[in-house]
N, C-alpha and C positions, 0 to 999 in steps of 0.2 A: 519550487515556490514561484508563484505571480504575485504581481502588485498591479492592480487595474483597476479605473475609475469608473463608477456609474453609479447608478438609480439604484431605484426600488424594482423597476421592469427590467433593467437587465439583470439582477438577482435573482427573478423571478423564471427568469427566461431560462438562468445555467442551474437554478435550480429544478425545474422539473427536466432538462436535458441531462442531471446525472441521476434524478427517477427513472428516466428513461435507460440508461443504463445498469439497472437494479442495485446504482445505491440506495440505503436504507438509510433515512433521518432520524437519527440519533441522540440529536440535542439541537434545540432552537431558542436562541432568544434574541435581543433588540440587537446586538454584537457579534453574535458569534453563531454558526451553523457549522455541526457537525454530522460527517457521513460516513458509513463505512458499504464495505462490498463483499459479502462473501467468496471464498474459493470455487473458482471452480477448473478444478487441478486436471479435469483431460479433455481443457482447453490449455491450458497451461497456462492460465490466469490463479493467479496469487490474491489470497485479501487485501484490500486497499482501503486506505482511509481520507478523507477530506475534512480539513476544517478551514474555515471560513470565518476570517476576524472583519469585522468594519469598523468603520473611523470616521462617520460621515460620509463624504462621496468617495473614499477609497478605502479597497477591499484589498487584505492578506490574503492569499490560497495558497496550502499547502498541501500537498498531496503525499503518498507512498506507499509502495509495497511493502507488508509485512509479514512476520509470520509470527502465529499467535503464540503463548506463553502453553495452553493446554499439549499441541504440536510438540514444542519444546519436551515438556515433560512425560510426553506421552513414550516420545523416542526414548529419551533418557531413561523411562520406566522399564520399556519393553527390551532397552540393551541391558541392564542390570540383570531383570526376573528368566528372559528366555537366553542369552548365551549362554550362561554357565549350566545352565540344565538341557539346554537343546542337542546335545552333543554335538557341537560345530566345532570343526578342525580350527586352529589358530583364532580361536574366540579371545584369546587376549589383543592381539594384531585390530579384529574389528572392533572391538570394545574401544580401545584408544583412539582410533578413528574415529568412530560415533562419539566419544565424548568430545572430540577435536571440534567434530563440526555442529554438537549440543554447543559449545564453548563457545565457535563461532558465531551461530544463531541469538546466543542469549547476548554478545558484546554488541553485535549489529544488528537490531530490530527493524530499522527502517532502511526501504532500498528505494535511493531518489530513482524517479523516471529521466533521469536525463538522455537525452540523444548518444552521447558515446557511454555509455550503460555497459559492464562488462564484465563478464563471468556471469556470476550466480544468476537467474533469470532475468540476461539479458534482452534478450526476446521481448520477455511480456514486460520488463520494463520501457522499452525505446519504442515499445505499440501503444502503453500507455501514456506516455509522454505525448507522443505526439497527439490521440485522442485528445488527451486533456489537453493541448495547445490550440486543437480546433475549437473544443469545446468552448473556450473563453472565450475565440477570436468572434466565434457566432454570437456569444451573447453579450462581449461585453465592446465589440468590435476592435478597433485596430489601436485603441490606446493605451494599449497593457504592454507590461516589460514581463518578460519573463527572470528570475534571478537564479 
């Protein structure tokens, strides 16, 4: 999350620099801007989302990696319908596994970008972070905190 002050042109400016980065605008209004980013999993980039509160001259952002609810269910589908018919050795052993970490996915949906980022996609987390730390500092310059 950022907290950083500016205009209309500098909105403008982090706005088409996260077009630029093929987020997709989601929801717009006089307050608030939403965005998300599709996967794209072999780069080892994860969906990400932005929304963007205003308050007059200061701006909320919040960012994060997620991973979708379909994802979730899909896994969860596919360890249910195909172990127990696939004939896989110790299907109960991966079964509990995969629910462990469906279990895990569904308690933690959002993964902050922060710089000490660790485990789960660390990588593309502490890559996004920092993009998203240039990105504001070009548009909205040197007066923003990061939280």
């Amino acid at each position: 999350m950022a907290t950083v002050r500016g205009g209309d042109i500098q909105l403008k400016k982090f706005r088409k620099a996260l077009l630029l980065k093929n987020f997709v605008l989601t929801h717009e209004d006089k307050e608030l801007l939403t965005f998300r980013r599709r996967a794209y999993m072999l780069h080892d980039d994860w969906p990400m989302r932005v929304v963007i509160r205003r308050e007059g001259q200061q701006f909320e952002i919040r960012y994060w990696l997620c991973i979708p609810w379909s994802w979730i269910v899909g896994f969860v589908a596919l360890i249910m319908i195909a172990l127990p018919f696939g004939g896989i050795q110790r299907a109960d052993l991966i079964f509990g596994l995969g629910s462990i970490a469906a279990g895990l996915s569904i308690y933690k949906q959002k993964f902050d970008c922060s710089p000490n980022a660790s485990f789960w996609q660390a990588e593309s987390r502490q890559r996004w972070g920092k993009t998203m730390e240039q990105l504001l500092r070009e548009a909205f310059g040197t007066g923003g905190s990061a939280l």
